[in-house]
N, C-alpha and C positions, 0 to 999 in steps of 0.2 A: 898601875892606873891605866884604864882602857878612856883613850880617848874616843873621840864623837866619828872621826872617818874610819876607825877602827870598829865599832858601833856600828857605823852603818853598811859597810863591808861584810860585816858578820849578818845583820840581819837582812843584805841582800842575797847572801847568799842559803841563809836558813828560807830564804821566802822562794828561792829558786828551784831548792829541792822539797818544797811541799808543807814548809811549816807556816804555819798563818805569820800575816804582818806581825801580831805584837806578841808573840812566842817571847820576842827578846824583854819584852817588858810585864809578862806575867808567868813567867815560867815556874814548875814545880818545883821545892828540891828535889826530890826525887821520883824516878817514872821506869817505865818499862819499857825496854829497844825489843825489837823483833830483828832477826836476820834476813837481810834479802841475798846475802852472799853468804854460801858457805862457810865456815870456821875453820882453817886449817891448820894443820901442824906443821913442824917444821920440813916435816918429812914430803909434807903436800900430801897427806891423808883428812879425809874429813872427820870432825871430830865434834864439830856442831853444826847439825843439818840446819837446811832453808828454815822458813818458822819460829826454829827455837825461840824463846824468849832470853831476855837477861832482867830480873826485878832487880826496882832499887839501885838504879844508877842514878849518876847524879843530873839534874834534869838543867843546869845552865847551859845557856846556848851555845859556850865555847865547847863544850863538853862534848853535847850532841849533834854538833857540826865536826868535829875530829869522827864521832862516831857511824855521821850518816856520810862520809867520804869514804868507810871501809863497810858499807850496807846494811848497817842498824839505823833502824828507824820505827816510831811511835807507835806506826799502825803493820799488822800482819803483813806479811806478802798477798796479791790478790791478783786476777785477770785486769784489774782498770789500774791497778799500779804502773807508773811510768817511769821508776827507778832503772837504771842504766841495768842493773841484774835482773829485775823482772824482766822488762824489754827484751835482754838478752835471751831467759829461756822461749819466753813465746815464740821469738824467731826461731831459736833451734826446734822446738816441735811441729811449728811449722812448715819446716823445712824437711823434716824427720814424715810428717804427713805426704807431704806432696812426693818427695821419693817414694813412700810405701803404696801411695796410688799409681805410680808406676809398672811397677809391678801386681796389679791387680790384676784379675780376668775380667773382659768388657762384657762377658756374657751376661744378659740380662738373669736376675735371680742367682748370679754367682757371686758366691765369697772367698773364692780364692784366692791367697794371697801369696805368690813367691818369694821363698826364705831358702835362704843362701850364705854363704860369705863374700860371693864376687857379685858385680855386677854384670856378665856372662853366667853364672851359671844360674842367677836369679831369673835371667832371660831362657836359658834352655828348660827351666822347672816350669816355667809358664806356656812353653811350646810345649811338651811333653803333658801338660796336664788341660790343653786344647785339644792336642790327638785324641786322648785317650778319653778324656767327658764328653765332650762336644763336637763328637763326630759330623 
């Protein structure tokens, strides 16, 4: 028997991670989780991509709060998702951006981009390719 501070615990926390107020009091039985965390194996191989769906799970809130603690949740992954995994990849692309504008060439109408493995030689590929275009 789920008491009332149990109840409310549960629905303060389904309302924390994005599910309306009365989730707890009109919920489906059954519904569809999207993954915002990969699916891994034991091995730490992915094995269900970002996206995937799962139909047909059970849609009580206890359920989908065990569910959305390991990044299933109701709606698709999106750019305006504020889920701790979506958050996460934006940072990493953004971050992934601002290093590969790094190594750009500032020359006006150029799209050169230095590719490397270090970052010295990502630097020497950008010297070398100032010499030799933009004398």
């Amino acid at each position: 028997m789920v008491n009332l501070s149990d109840r409310q615990r549960t629905r303060n926390e389904l309302v924390s991670i994005g599910y309306s107020w009365d989730y707890i009091d009109e919920w489906q039985p059954k519904t569809t989780l999207y993954r915002h965390a990969p699916g891994l194996n034991v091995d730490g191989n992915e094995v269900f991509p970002v996206g995937s769906s799962v139909e047909g799970v059970p849609g009580s809130p206890d359920y989908v709060l065990k569910k959305a603690r390991i990044g299933m949740f109701p709606s698709p992954p999106s750019d305006t998702c504020t889920c701790r995994w979506c958050t996460g990849r934006k940072m990493e692309k953004q971050k992934a951006e601002e290093v590969a504008e790094e190594y750009r060439c500032d020359e006006q109408d150029c799209n050169f981009f230095a590719v490397s493995e270090s970052h010295s030689g990502k630097l020497s590929s950008l010297r070398m390719h100032k010499r030799s275009v933009h004398k």
